[in-house]
VMD Tcl script that builds the backbone (N, CA, C; Angstrom):
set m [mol new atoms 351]
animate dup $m
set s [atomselect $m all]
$s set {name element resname resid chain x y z} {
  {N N UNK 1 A 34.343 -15.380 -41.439}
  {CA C UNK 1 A 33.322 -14.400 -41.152}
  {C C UNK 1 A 33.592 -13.180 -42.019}
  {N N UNK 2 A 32.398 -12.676 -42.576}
  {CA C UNK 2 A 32.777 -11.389 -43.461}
  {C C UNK 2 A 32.353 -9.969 -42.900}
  {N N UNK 3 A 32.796 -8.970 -43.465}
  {CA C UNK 3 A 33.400 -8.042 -42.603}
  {C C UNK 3 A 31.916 -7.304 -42.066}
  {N N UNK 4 A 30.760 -7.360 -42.948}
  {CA C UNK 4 A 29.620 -7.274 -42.498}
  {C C UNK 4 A 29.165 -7.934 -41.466}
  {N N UNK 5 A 29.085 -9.040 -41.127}
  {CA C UNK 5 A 28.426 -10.203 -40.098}
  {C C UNK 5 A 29.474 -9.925 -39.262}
  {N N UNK 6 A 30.976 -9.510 -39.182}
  {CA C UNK 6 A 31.449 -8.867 -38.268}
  {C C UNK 6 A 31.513 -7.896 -37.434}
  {N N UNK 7 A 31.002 -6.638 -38.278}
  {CA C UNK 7 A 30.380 -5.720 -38.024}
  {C C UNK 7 A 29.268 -5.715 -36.978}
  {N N UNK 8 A 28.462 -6.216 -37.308}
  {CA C UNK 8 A 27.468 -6.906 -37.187}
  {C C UNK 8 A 27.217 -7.363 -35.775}
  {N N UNK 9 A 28.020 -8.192 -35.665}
  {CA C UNK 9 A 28.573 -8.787 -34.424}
  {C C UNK 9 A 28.836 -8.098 -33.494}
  {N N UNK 10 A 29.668 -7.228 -33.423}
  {CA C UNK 10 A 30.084 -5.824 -32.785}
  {C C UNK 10 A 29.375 -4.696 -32.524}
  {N N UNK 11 A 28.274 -4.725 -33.337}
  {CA C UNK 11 A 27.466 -3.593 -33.127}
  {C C UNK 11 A 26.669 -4.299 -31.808}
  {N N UNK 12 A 26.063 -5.336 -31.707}
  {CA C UNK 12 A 24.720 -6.302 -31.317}
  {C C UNK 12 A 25.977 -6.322 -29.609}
  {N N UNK 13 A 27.232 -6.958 -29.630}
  {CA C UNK 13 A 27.712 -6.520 -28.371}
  {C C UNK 13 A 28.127 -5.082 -27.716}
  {N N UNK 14 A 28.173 -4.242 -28.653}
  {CA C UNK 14 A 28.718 -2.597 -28.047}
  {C C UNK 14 A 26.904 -2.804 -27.419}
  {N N UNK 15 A 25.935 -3.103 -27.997}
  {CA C UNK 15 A 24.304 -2.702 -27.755}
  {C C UNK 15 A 24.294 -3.061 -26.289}
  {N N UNK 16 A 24.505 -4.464 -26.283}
  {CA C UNK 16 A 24.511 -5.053 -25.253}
  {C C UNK 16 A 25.067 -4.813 -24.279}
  {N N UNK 17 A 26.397 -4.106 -24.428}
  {CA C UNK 17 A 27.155 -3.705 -23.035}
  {C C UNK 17 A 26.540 -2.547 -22.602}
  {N N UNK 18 A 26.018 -1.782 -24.050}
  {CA C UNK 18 A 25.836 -0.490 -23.198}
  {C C UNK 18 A 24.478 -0.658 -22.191}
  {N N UNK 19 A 23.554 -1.489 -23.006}
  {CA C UNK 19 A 22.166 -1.280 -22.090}
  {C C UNK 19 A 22.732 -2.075 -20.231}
  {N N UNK 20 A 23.759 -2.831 -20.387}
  {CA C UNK 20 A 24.261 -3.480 -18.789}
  {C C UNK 20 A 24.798 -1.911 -18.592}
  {N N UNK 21 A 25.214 -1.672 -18.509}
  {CA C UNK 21 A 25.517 -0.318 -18.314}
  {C C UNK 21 A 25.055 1.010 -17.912}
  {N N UNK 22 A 23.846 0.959 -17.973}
  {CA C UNK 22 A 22.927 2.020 -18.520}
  {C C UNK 22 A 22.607 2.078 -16.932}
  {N N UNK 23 A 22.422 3.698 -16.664}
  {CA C UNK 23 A 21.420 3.910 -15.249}
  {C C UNK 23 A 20.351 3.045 -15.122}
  {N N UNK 24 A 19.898 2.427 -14.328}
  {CA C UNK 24 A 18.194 1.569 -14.026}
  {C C UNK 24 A 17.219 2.680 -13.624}
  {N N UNK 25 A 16.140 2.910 -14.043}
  {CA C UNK 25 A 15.481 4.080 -13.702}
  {C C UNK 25 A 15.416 3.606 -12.242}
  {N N UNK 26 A 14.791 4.690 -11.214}
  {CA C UNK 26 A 14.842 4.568 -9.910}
  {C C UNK 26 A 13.593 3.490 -10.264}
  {N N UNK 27 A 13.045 2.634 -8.950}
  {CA C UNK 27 A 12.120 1.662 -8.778}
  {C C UNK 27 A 10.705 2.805 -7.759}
  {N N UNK 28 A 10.081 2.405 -8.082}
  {CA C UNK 28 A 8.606 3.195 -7.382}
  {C C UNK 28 A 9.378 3.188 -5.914}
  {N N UNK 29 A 9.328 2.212 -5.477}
  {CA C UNK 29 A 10.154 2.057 -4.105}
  {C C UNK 29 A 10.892 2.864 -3.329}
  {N N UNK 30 A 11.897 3.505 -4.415}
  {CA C UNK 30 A 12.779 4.107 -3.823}
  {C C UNK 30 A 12.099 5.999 -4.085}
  {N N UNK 31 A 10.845 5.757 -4.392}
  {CA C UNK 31 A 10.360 7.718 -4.376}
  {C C UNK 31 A 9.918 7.553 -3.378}
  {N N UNK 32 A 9.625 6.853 -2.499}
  {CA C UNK 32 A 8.588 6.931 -1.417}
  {C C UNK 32 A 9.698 7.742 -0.137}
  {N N UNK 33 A 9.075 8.210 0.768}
  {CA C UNK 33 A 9.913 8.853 1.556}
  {C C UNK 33 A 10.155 8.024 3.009}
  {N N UNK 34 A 11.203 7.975 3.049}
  {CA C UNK 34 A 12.199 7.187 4.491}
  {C C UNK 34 A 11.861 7.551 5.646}
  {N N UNK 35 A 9.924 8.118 6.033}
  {CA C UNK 35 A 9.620 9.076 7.055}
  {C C UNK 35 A 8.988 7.459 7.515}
  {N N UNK 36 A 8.721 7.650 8.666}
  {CA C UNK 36 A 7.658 6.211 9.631}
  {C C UNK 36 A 6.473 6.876 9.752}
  {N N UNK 37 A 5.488 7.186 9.398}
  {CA C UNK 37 A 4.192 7.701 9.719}
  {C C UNK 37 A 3.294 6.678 9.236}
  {N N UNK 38 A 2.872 5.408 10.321}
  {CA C UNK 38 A 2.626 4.178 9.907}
  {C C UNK 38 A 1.003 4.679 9.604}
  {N N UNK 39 A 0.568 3.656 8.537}
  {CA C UNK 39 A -1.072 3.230 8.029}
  {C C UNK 39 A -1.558 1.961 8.420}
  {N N UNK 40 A -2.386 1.736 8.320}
  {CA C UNK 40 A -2.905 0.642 8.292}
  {C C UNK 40 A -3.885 0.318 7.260}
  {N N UNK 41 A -3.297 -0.959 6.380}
  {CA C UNK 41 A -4.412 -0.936 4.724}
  {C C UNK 41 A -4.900 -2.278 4.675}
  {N N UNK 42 A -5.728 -2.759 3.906}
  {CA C UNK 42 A -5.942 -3.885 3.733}
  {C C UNK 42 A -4.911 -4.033 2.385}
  {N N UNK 43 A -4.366 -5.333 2.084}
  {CA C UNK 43 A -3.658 -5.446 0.606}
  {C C UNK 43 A -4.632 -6.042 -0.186}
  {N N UNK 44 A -4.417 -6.091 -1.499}
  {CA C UNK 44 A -4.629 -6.807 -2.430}
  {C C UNK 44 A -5.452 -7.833 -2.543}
  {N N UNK 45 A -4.614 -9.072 -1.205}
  {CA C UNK 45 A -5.812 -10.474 -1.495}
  {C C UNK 45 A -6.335 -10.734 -0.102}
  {N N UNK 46 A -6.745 -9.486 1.111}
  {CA C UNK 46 A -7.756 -8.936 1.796}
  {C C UNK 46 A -6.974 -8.794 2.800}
  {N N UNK 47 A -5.872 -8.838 3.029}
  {CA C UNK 47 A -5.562 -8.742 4.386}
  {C C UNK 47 A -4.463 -7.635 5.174}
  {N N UNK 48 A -5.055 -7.604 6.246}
  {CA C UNK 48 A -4.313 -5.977 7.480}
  {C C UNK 48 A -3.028 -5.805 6.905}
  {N N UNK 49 A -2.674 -5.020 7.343}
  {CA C UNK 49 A -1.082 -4.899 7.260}
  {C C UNK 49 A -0.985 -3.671 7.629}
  {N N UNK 50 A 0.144 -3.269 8.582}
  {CA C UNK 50 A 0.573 -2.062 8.847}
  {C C UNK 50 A 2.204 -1.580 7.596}
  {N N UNK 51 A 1.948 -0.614 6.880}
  {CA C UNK 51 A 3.326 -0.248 5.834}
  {C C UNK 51 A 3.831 0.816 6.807}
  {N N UNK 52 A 4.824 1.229 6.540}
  {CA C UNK 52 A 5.871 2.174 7.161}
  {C C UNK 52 A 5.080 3.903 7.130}
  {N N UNK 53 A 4.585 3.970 6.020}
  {CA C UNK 53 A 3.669 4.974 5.114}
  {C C UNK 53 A 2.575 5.270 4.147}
  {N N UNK 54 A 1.889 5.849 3.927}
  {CA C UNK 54 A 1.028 5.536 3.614}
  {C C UNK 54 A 1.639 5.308 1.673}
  {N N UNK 55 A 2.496 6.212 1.390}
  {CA C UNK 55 A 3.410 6.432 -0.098}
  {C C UNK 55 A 3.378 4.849 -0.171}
  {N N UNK 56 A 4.074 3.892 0.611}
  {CA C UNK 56 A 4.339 2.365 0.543}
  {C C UNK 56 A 2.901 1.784 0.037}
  {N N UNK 57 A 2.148 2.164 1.131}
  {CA C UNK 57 A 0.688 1.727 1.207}
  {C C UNK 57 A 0.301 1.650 -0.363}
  {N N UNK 58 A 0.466 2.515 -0.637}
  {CA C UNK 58 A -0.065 2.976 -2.373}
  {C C UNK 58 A 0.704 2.237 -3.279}
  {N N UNK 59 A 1.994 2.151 -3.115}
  {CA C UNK 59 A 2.617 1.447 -4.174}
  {C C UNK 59 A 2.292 -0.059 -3.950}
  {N N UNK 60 A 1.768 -0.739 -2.764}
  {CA C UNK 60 A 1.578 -2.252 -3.086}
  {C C UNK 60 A -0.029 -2.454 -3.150}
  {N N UNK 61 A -0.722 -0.996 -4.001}
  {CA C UNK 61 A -1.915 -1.453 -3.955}
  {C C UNK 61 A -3.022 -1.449 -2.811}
  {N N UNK 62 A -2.570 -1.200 -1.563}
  {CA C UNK 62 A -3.347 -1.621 -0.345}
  {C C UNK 62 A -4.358 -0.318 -0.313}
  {N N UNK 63 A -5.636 -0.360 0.148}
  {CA C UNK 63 A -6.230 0.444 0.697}
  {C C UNK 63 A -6.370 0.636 2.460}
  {N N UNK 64 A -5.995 2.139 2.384}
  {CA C UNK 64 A -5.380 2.334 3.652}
  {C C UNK 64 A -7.248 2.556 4.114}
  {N N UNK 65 A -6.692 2.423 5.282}
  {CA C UNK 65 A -8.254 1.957 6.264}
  {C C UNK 65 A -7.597 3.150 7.580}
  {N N UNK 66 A -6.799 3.138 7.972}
  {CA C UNK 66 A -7.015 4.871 8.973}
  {C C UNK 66 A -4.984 4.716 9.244}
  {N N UNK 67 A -4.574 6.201 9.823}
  {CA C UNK 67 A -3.574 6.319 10.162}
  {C C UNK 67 A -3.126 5.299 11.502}
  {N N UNK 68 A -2.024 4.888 11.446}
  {CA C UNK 68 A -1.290 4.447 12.867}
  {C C UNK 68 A -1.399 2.722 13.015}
  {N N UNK 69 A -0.459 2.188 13.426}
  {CA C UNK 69 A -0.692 1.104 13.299}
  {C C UNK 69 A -2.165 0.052 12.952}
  {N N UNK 70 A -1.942 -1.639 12.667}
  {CA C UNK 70 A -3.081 -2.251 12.793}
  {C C UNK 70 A -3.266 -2.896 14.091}
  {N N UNK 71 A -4.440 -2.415 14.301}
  {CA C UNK 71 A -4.707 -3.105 15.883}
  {C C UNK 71 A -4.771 -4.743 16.101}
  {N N UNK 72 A -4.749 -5.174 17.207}
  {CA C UNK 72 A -4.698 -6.321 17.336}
  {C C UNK 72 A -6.792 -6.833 17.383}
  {N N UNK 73 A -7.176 -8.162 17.506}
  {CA C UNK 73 A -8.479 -7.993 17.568}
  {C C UNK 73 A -9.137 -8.138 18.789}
  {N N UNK 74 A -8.427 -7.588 20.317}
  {CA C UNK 74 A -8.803 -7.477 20.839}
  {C C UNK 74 A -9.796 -6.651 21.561}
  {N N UNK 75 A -10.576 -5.976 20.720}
  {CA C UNK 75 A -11.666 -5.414 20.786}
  {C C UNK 75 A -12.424 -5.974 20.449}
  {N N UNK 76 A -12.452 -7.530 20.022}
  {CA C UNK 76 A -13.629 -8.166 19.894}
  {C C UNK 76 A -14.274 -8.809 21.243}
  {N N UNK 77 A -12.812 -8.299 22.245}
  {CA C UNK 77 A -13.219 -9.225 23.668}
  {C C UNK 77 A -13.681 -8.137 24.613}
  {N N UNK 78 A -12.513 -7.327 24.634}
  {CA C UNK 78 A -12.767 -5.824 25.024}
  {C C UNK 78 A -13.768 -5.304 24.810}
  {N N UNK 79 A -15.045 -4.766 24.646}
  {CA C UNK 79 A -15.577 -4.202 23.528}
  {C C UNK 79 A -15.365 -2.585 24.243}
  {N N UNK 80 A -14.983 -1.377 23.455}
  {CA C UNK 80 A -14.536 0.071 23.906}
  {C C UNK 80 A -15.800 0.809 23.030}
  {N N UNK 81 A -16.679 1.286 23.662}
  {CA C UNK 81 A -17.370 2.189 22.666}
  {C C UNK 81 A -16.605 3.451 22.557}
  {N N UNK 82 A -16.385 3.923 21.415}
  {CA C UNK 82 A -15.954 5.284 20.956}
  {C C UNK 82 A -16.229 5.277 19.535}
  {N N UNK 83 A -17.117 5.649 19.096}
  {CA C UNK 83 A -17.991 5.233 18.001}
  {C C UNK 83 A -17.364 6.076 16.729}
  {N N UNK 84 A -16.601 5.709 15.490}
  {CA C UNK 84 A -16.882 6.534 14.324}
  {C C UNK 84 A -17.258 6.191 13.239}
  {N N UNK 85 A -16.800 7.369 12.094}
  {CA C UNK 85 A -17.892 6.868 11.105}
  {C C UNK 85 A -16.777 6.317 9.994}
  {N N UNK 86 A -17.311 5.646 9.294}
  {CA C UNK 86 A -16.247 4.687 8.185}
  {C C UNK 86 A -16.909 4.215 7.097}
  {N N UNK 87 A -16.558 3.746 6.150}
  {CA C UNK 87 A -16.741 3.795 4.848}
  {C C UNK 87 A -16.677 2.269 4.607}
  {N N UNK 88 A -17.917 1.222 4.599}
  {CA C UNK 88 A -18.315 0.319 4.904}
  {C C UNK 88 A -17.608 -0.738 3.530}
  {N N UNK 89 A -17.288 -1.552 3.644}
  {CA C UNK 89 A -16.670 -2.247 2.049}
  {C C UNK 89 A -17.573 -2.865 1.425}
  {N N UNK 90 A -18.615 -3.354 1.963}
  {CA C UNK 90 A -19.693 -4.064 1.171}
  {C C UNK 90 A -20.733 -3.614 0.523}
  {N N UNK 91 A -21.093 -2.484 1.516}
  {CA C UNK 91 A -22.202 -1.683 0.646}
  {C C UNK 91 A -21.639 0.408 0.005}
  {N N UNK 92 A -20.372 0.571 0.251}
  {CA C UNK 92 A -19.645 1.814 -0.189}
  {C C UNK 92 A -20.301 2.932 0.700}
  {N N UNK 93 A -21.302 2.721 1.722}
  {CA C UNK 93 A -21.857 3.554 2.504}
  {C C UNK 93 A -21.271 3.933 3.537}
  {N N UNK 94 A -21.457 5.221 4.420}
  {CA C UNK 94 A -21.074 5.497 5.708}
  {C C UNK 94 A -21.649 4.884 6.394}
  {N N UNK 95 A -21.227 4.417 7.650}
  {CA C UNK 95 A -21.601 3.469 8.930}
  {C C UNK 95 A -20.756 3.574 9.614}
  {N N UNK 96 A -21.261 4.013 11.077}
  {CA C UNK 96 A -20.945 3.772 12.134}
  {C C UNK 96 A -20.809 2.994 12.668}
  {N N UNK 97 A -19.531 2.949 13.301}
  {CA C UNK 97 A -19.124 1.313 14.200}
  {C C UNK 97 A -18.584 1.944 15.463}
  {N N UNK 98 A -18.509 0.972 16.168}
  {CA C UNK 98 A -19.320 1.300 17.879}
  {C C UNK 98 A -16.894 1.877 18.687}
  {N N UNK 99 A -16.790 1.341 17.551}
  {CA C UNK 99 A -14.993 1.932 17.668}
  {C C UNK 99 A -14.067 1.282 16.295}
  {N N UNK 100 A -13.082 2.504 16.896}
  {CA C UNK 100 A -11.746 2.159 15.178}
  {C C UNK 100 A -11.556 0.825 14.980}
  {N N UNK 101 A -11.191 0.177 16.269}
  {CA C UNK 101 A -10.812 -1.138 15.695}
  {C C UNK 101 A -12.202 -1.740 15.567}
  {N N UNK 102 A -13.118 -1.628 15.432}
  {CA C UNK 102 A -14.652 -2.684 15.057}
  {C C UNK 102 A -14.160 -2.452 13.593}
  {N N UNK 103 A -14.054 -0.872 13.362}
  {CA C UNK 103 A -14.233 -0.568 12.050}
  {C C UNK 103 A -12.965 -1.219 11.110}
  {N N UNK 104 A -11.997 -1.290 11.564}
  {CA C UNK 104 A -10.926 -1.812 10.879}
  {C C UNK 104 A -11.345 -3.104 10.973}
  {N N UNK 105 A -11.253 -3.872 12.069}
  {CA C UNK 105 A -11.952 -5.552 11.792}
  {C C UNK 105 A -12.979 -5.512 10.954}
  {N N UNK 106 A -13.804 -4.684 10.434}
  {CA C UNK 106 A -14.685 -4.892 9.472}
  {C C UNK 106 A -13.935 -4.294 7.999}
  {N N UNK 107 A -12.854 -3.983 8.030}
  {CA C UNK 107 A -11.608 -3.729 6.638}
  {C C UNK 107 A -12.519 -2.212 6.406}
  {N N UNK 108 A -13.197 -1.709 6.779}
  {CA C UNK 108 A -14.015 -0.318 7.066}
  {C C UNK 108 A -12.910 0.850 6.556}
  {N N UNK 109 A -13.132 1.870 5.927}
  {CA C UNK 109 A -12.042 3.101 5.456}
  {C C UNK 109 A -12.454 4.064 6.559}
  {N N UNK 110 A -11.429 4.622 7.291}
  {CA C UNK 110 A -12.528 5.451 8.562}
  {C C UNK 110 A -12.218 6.717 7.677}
  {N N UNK 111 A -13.348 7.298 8.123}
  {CA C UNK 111 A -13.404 8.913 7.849}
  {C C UNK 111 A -13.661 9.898 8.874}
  {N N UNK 112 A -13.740 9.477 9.887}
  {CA C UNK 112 A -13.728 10.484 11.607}
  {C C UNK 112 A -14.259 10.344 12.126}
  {N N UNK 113 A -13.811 10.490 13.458}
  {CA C UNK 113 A -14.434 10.219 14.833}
  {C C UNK 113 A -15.788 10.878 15.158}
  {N N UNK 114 A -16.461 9.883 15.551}
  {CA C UNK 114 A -17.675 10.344 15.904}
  {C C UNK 114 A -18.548 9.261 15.106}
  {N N UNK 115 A -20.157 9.717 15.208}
  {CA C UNK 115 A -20.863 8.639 14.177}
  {C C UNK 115 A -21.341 8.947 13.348}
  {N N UNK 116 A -21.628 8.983 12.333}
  {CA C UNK 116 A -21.841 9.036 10.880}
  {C C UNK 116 A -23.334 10.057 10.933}
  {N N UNK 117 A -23.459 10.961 10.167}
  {CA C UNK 117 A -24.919 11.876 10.131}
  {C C UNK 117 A -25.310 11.379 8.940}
}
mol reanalyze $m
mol bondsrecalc $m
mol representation Tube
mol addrep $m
């Protein structure tokens, strides 16, 4: 081996050790804050999910649909009128639904209590 391609050699492993070496930038993951102030979003390929926060919520993409856990769908049996207004997914309009969880079973973005003017 000549003293170039040796060189050579040595440079390409000092490279290599250093980048194993090297700080990892932090991961999106770890900016989010360690607080529990749960959301409730739809993800990505349509479905509920409650994240820890809404910061989480954002980093996997989900659109958050209202604060505090996801309800179960027992308000489809129940039915509770307490009517608000929400931000409909099919047509981007306000609509009123007859309660939060109608509106979340309909993947609905709420925007406040009450019914829509």
């Amino acid at each position: 081996m000549t003293r170039s391609s040796l060189a050579a050699v040595c440079c390409a492993l000092v490279a290599a050790l250093l980048s194993i070496a090297a700080p990892r930038p932090a991961t999106a993951a770890q900016v989010c804050p360690d607080i529990y102030a749960p959301v409730c979003a739809v993800t990505p390929d349509g479905f509920r999910r409650t994240y820890s926060n809404a910061c989480f919520a954002r980093l996997a993409h989900a659109r958050i649909l209202h604060n505090g856990r996801c309800m179960v769908p027992m308000c489809l049996l129940l039915p509770i009128t307490k009517p608000v207004c929400a931000i409909d997914p099919a047509t981007h309009r306000r609509k009123t639904y007859g309660s939060l969880c109608l509106a979340e079973q309909a993947k609905a973005t709420f925007l406040r209590n009450g019914p829509c003017r």
